[in-house]
Backbone as numpy.savetxt, mean C-alpha at the origin, in Angstrom:
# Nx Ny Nz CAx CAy CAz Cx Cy Cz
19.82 -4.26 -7.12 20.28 -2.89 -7.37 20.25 -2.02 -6.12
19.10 -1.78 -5.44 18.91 -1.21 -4.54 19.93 -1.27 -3.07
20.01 -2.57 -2.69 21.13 -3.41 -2.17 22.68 -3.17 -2.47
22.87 -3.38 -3.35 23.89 -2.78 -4.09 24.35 -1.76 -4.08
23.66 -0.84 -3.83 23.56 0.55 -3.46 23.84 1.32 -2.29
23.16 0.28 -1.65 23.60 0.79 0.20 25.04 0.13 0.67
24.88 -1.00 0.35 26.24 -1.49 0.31 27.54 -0.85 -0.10
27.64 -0.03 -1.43 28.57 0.28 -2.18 28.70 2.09 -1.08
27.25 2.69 -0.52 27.16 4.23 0.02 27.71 3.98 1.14
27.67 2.78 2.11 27.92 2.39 3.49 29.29 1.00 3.51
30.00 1.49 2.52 30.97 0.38 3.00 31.58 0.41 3.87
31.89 1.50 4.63 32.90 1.57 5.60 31.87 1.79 6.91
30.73 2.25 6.78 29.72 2.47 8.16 29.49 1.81 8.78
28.97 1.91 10.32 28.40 0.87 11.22 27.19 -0.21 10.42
27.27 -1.16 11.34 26.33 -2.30 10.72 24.87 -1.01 11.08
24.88 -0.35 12.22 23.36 0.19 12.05 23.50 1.65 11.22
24.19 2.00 10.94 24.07 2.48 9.97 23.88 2.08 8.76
24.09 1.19 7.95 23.73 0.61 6.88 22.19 0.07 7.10
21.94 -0.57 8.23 20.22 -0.49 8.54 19.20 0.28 8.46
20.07 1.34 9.01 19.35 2.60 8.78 19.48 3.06 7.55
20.30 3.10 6.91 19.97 3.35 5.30 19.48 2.41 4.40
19.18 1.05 5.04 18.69 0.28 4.01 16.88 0.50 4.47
16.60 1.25 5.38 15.55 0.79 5.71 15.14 2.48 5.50
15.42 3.23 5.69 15.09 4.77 4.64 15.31 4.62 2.79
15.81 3.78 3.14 15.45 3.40 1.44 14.03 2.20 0.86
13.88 1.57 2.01 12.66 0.79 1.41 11.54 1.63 1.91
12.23 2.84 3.02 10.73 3.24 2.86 10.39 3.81 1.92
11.13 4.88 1.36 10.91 5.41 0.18 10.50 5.50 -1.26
10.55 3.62 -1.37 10.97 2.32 -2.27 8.94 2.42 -2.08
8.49 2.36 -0.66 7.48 2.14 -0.36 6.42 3.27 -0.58
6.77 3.91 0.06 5.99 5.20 -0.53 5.89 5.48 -2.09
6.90 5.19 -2.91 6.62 4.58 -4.11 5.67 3.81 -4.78
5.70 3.32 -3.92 5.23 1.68 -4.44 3.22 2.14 -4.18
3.25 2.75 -3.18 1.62 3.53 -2.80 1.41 4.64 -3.63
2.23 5.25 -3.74 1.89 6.50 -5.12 1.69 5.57 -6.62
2.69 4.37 -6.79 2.18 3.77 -7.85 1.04 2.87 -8.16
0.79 2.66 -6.55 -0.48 1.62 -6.46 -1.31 2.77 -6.83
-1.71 4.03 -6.54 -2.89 4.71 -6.69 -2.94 5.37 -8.47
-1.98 5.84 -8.45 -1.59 5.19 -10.68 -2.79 4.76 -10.60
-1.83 3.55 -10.53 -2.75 2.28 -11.08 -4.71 1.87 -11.05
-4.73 2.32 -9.95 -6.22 2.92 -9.56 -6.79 3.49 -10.93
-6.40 4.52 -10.53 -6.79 6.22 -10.92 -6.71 6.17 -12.52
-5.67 5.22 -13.26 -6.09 4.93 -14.33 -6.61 3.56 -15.26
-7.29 2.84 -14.11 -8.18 1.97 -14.00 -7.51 0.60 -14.82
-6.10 0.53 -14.19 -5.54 -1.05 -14.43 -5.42 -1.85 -13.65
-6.26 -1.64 -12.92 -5.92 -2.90 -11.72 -6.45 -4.51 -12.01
-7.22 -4.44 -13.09 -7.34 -5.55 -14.16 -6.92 -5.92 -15.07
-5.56 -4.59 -15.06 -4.82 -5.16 -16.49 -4.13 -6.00 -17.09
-4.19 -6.94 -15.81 -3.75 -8.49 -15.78 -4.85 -9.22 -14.75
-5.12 -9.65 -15.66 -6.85 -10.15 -14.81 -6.75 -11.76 -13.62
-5.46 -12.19 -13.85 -4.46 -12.66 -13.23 -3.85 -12.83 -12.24
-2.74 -13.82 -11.36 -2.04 -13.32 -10.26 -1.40 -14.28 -9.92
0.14 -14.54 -9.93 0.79 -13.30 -9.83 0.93 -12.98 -11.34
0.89 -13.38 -12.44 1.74 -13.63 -13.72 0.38 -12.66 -14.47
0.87 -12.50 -15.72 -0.02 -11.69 -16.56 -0.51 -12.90 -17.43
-1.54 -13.38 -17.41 -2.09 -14.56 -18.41 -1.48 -15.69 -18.65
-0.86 -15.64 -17.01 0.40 -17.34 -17.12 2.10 -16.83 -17.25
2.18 -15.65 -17.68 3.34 -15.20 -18.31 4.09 -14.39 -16.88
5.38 -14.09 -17.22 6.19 -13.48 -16.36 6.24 -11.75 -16.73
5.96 -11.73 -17.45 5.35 -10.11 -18.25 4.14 -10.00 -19.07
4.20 -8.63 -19.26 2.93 -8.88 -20.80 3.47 -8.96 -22.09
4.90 -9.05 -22.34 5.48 -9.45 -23.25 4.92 -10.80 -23.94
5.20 -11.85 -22.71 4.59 -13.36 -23.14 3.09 -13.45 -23.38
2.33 -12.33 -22.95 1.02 -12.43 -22.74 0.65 -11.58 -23.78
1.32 -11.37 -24.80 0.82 -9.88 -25.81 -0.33 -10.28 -26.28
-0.32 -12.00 -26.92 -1.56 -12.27 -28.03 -2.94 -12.37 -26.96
-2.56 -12.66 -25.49 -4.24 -12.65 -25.11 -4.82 -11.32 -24.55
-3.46 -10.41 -24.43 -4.08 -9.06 -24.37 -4.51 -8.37 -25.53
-4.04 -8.72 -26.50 -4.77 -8.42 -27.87 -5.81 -8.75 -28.38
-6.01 -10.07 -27.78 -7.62 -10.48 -28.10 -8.57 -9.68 -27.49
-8.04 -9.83 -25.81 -9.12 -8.90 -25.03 -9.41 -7.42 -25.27
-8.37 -6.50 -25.52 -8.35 -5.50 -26.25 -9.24 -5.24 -27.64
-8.95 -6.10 -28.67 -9.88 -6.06 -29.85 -11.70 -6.23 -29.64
-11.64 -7.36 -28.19 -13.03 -7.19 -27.51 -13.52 -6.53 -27.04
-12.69 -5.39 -26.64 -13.56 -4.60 -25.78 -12.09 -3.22 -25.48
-12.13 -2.51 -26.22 -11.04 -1.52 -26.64 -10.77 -0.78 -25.51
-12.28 -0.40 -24.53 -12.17 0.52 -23.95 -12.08 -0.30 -22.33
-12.41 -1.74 -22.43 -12.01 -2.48 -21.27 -11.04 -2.50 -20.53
-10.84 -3.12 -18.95 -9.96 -2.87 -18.29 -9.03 -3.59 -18.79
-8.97 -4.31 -19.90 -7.33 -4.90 -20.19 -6.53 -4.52 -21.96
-5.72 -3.69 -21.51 -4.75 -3.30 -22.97 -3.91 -3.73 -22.58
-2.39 -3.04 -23.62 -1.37 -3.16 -23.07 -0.41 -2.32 -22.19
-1.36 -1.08 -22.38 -0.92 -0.21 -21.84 -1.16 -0.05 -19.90
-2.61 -0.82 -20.00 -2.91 -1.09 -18.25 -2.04 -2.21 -17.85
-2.13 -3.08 -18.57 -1.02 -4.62 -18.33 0.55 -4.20 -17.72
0.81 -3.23 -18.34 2.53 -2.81 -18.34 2.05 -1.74 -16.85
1.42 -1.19 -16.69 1.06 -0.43 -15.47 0.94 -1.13 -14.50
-0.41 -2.46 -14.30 -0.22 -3.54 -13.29 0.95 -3.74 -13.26
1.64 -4.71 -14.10 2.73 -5.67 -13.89 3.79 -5.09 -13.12
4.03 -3.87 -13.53 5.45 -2.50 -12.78 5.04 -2.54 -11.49
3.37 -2.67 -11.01 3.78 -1.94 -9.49 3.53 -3.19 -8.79
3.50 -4.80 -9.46 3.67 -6.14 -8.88 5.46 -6.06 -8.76
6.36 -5.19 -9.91 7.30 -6.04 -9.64 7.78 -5.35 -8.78
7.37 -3.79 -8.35 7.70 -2.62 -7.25 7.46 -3.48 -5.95
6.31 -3.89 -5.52 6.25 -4.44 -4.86 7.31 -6.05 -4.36
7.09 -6.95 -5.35 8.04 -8.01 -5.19 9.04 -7.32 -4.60
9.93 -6.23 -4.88 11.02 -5.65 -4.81 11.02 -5.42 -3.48
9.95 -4.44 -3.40 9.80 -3.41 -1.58 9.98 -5.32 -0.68
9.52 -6.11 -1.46 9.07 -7.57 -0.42 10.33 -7.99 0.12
11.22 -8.00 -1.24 12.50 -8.53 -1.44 13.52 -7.55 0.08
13.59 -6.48 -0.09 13.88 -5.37 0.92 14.08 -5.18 2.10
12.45 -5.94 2.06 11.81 -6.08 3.74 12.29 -7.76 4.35
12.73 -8.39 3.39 12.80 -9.57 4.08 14.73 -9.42 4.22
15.40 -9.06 3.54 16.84 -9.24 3.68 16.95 -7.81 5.30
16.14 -6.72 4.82 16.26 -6.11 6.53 15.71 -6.79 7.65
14.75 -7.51 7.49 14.68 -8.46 9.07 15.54 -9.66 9.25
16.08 -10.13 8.24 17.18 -11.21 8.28 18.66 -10.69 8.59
18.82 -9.41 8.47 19.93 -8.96 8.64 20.00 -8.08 10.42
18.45 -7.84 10.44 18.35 -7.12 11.79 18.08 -8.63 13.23
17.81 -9.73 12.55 18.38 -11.34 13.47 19.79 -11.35 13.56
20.50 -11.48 12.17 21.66 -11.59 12.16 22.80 -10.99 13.01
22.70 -9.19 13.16 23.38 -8.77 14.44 22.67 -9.05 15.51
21.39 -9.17 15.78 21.52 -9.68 16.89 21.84 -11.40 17.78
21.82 -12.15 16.37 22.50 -12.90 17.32 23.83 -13.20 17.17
24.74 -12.28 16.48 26.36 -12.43 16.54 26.76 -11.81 17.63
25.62 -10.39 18.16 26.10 -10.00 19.73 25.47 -10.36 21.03
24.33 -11.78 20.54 23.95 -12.31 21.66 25.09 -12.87 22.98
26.29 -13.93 22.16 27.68 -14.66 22.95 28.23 -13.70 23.56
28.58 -12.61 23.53 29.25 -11.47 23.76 28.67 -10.29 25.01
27.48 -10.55 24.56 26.37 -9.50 25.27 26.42 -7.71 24.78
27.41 -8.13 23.85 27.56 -6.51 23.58 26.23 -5.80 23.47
26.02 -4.41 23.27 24.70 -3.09 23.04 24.40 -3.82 21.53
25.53 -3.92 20.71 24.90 -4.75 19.13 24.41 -3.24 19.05
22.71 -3.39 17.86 21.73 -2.72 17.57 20.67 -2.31 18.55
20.41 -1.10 18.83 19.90 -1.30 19.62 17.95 -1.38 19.12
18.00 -2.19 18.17 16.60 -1.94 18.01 16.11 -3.67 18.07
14.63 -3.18 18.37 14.40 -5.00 18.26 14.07 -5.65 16.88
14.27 -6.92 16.79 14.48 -7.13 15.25 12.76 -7.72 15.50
12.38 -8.38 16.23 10.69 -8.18 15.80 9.86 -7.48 15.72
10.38 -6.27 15.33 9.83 -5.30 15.07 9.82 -5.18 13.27
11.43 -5.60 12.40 11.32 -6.12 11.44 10.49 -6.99 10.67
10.22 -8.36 11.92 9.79 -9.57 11.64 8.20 -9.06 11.08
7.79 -8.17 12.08 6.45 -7.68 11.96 5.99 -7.14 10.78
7.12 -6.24 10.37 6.97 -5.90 8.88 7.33 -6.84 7.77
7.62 -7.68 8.23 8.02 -8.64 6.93 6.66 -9.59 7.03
6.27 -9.57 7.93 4.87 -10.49 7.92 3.56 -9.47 7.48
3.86 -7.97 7.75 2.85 -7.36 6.67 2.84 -7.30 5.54
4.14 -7.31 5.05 3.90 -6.92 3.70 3.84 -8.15 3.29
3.33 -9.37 3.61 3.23 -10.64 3.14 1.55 -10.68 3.26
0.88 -10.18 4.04 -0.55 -9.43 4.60 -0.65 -8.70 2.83
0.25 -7.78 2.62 -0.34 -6.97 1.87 -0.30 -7.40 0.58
0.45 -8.44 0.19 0.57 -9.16 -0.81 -0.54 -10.10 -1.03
-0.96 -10.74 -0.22 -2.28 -11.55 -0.40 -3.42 -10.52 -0.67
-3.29 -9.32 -0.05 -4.47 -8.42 -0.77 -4.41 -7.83 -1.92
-3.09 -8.08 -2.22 -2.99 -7.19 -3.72 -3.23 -8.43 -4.84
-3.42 -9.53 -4.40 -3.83 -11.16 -5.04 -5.51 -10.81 -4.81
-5.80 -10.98 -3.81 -7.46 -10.83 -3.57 -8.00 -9.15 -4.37
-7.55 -8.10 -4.63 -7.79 -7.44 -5.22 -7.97 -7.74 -6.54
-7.39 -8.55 -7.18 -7.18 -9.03 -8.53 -8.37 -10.09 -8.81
-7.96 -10.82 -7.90 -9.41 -12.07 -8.08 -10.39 -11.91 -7.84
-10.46 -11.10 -6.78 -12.14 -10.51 -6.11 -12.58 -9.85 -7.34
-12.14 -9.12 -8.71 -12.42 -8.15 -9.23 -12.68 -6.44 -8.72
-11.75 -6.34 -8.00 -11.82 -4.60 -7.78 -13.21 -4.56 -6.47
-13.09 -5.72 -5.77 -13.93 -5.91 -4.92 -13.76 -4.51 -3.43
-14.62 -3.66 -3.51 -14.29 -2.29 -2.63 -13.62 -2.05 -1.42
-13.84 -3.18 -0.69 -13.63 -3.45 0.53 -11.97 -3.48 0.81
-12.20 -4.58 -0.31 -10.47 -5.55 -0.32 -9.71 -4.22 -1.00
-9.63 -3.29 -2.00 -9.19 -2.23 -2.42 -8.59 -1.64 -1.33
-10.20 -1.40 -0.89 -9.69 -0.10 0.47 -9.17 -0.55 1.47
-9.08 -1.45 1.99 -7.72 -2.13 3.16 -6.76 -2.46 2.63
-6.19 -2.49 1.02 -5.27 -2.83 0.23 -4.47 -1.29 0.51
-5.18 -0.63 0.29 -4.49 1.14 0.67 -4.41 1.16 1.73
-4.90 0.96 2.49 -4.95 0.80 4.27 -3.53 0.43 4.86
-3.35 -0.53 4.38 -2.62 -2.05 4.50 -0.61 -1.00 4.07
-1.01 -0.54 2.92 0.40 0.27 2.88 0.88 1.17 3.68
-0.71 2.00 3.66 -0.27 2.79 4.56 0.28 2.92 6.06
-0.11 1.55 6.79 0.24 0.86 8.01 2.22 0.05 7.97
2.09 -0.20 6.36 3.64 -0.79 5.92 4.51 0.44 6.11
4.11 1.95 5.66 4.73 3.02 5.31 5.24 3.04 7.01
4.19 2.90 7.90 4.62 3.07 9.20 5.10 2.53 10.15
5.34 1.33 9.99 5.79 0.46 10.52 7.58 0.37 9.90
7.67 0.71 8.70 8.96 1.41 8.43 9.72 2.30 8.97
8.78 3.58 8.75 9.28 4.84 9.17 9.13 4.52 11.01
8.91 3.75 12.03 9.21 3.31 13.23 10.17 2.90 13.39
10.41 1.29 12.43 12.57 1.20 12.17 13.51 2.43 11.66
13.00 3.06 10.69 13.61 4.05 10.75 14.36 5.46 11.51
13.43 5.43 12.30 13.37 6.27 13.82 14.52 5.90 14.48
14.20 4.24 14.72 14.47 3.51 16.00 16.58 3.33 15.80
16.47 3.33 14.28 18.06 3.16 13.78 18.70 4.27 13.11
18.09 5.51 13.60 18.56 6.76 13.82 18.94 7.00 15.14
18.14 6.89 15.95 18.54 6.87 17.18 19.48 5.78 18.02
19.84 4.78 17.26 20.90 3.75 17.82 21.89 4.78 17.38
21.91 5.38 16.01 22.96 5.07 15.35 23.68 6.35 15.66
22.64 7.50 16.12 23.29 9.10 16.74 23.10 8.58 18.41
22.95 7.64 18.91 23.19 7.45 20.56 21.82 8.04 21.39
20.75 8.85 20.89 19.70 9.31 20.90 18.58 8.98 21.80
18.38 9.07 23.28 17.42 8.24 23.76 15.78 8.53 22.79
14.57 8.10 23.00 13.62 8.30 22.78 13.16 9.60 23.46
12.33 10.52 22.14 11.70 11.70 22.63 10.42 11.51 23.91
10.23 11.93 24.98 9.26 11.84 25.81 8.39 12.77 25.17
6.86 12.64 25.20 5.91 13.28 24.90 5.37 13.15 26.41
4.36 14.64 26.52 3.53 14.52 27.45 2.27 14.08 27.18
1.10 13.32 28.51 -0.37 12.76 27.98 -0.77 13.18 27.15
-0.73 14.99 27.75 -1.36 15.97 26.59 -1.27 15.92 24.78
0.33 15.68 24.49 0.58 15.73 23.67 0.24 14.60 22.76
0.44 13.45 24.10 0.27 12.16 23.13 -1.22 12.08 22.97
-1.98 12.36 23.56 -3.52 12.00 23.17 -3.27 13.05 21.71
-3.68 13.94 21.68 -3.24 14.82 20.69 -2.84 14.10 19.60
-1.86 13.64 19.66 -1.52 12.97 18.38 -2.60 11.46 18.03
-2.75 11.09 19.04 -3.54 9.79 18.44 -4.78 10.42 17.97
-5.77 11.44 18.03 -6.72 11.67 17.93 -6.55 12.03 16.44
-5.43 13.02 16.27 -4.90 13.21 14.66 -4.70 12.42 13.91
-4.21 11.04 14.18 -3.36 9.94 13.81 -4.88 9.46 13.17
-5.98 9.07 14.01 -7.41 8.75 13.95 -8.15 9.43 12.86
-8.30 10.66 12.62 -8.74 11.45 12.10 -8.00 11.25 10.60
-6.76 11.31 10.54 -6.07 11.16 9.19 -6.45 9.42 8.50
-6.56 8.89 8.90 -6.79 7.61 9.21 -8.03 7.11 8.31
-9.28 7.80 9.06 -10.44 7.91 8.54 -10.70 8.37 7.21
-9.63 9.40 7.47 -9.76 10.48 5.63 -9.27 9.52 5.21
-8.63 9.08 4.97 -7.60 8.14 3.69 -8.69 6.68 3.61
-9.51 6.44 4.59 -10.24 5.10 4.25 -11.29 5.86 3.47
-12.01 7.00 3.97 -12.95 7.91 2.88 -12.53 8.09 1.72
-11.38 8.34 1.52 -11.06 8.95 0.27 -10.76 7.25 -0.39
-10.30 5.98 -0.27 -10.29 5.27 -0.61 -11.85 4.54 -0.94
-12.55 4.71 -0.19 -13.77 4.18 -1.08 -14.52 5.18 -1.73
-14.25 6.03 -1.77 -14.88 7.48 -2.62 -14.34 6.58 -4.38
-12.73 6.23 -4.61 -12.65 6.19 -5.05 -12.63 4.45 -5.63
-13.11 3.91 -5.13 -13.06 2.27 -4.97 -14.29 2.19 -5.70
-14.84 2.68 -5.34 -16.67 2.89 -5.47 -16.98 4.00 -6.71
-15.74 4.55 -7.37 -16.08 5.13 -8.29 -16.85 6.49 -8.04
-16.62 7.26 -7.52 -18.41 8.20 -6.82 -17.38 9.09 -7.04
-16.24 9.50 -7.74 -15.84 10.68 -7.88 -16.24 11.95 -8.17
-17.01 11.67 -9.53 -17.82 12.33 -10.18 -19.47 12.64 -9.54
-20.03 11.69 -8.46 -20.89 12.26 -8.53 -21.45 13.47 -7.72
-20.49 14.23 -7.52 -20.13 15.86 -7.21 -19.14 17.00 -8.27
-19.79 17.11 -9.09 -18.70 17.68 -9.47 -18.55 19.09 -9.59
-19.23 19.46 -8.40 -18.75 20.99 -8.24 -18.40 21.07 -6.41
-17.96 22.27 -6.48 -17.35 22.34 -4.76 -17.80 23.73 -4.20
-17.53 24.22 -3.12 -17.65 23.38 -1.68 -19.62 22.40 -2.09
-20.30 23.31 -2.88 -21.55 22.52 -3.27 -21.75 20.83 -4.09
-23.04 20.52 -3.95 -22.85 19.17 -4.81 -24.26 19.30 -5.29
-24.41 19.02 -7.00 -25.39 18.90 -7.34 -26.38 20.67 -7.25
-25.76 21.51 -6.62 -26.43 22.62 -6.47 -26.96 22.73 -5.36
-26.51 22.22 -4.44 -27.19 22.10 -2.73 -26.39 21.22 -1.67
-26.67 22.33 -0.48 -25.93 21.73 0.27 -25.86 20.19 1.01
-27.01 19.68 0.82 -27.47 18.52 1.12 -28.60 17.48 0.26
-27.82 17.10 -0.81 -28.50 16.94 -2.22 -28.77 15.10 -1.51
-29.50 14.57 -2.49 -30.30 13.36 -2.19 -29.32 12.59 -1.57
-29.30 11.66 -0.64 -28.02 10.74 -0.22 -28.71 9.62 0.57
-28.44 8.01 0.07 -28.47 7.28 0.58 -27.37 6.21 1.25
-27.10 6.81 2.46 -25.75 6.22 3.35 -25.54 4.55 4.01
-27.04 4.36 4.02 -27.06 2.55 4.53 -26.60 1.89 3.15
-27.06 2.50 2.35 -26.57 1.98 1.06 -24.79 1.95 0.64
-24.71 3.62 0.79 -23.32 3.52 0.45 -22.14 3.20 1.20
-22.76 2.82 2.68 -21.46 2.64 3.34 -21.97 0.97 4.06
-22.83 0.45 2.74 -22.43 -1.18 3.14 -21.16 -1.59 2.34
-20.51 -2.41 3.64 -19.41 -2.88 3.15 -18.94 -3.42 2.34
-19.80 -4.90 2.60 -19.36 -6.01 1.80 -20.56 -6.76 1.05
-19.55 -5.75 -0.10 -20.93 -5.99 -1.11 -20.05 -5.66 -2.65
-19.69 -6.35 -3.84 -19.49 -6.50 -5.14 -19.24 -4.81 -5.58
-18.21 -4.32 -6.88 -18.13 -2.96 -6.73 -19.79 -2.98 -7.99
-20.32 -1.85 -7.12 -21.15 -1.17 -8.55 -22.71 -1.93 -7.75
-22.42 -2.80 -7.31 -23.79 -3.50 -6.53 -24.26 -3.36 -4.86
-25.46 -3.99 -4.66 -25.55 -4.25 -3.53 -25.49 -5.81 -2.71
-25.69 -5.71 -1.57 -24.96 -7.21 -1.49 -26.65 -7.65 -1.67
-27.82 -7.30 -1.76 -29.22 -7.89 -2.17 -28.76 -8.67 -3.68
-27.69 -7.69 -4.86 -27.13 -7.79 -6.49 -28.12 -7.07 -6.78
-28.57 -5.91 -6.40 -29.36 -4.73 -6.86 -27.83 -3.70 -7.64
-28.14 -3.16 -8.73 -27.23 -2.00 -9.06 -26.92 -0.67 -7.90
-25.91 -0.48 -7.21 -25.68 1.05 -6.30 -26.38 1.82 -7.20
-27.69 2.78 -6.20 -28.00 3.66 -6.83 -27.38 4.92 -6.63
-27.51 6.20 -7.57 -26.41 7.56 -7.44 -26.90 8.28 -6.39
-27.88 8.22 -5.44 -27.56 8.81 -4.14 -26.86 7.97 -3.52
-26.73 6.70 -3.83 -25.55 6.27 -2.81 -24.30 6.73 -2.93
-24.19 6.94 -4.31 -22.33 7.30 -4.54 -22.46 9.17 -3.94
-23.84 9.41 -4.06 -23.39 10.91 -3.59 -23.18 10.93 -1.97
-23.63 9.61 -1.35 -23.57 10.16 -0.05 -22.06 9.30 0.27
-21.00 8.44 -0.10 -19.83 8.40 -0.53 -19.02 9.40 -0.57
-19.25 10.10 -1.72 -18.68 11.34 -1.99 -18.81 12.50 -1.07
């Protein structure tokens, strides 16, 4: 469909123009696909196919209705209904899709370049391993969205699972750039040191928040603040940080298999 789409908007356009719109469309496809991954989070289906890739063997939860019904009747309020099942399964097939996307744009960004290799023509002017790169992440990010599933909501693997898109989102929006500027004749903007340190330090900083805010919520510790700018009624309420910011360690435990205690999630939070 999606394909179909650019094809049918760009029939008459340059080959990099249609690149460039096929590849502002997967990003978008992508950024999608991260707003639906966090859904999925946030309303705690990321087990709703306890599974991978298939929902209980099945190609939907259609085929899988009777063992989500069992598990459901076991445990009502557990991570598997049908309602989390149909939530997983959508942002597996969002994904398959964004996969599907990313691999016909790096096969297509080889393709002009080597029909204007004989020739030597300008072609595209972008490099296609730069594609390749993204087609080998989101193959990265697919094995984590498998290890998320099997690990059981394992914190770590979560939070580089968000990580992991967010690095896909950008590595997009870089082709995207790069086939705007083929496609308006555009050299590259010069930044000065100044500016560019500047930005990496921001780049760093944003970076950090989004891995915080990913195990804030990986780790469940949402709640254990629930008032603001204060927590608990003080500015510096009980917090144990060796605790909460060990890594690799089971969600809800420690890697000793001691239970996380709630100053750890407060010092998380």
């Amino acid at each position: 469909g999606p394909l179909a789409w650019v094809w049918v908007r760009n029939k008459q356009a340059s080959t990099t123009r249609r690149l460039q719109a096929l590849t502002l469309l997967t990003l978008f496809l992508t950024f999608d696909l991260v707003m639906f991954g966090a859904f999925t989070r946030l309303t705690d289906s990321g087990l709703g196919c306890p599974d991978w890739p298939g929902c209980y063997g099945s190609a939907s939860p259609v085929g899988a209705s009777a063992h989500i019904s069992a598990a459901q009747n076991a445990m009502p309020s557990g991570p598997v209904t049908h309602g989390k099942a149909w939530i997983e399964m959508i942002h597996r097939y969002l994904a398959t899709g964004v996969g599907v996307l990313i691999l016909v744009l790096a096969a297509a960004s080889w393709a002009v370049r080597r029909r204007a290799a004989p020739s030597r023509a300008p072609a595209v002017a972008v490099n296609p391993w730069l594609a390749s790169l993204t087609l080998v992440w989101v193959c990265i990010q697919g094995a984590f969205g498998a290890l998320t599933v099997t690990m059981k909501l394992f914190p770590a693997i979560v939070t580089l699972h968000l990580l992991g898109g967010v690095v896909l989102q950008a590595l997009l929006c870089m082709l995207a750039v790069r086939y705007h500027q083929a496609h308006q004749g555009a050299p590259p903007v010069t930044i000065d040191p100044g500016g560019r340190t500047l930005l990496w330090v921001t780049s760093a900083l944003v970076w950090i928040q989004i891995a915080l805010g990913g195990w804030v919520s990986t780790n469940y510790a949402v709640l254990a603040c629930t008032e603001f700018p204060m927590c608990q009624a003080s500015w510096w309420p009980p917090m144990n940080f060796a605790q909460g910011f060990e890594i690799w360690r089971e969600l809800g435990f420690t890697s000793a298999g001691e239970h996380i205690s709630f100053e750890a999630l407060t010092a998380i939070h």
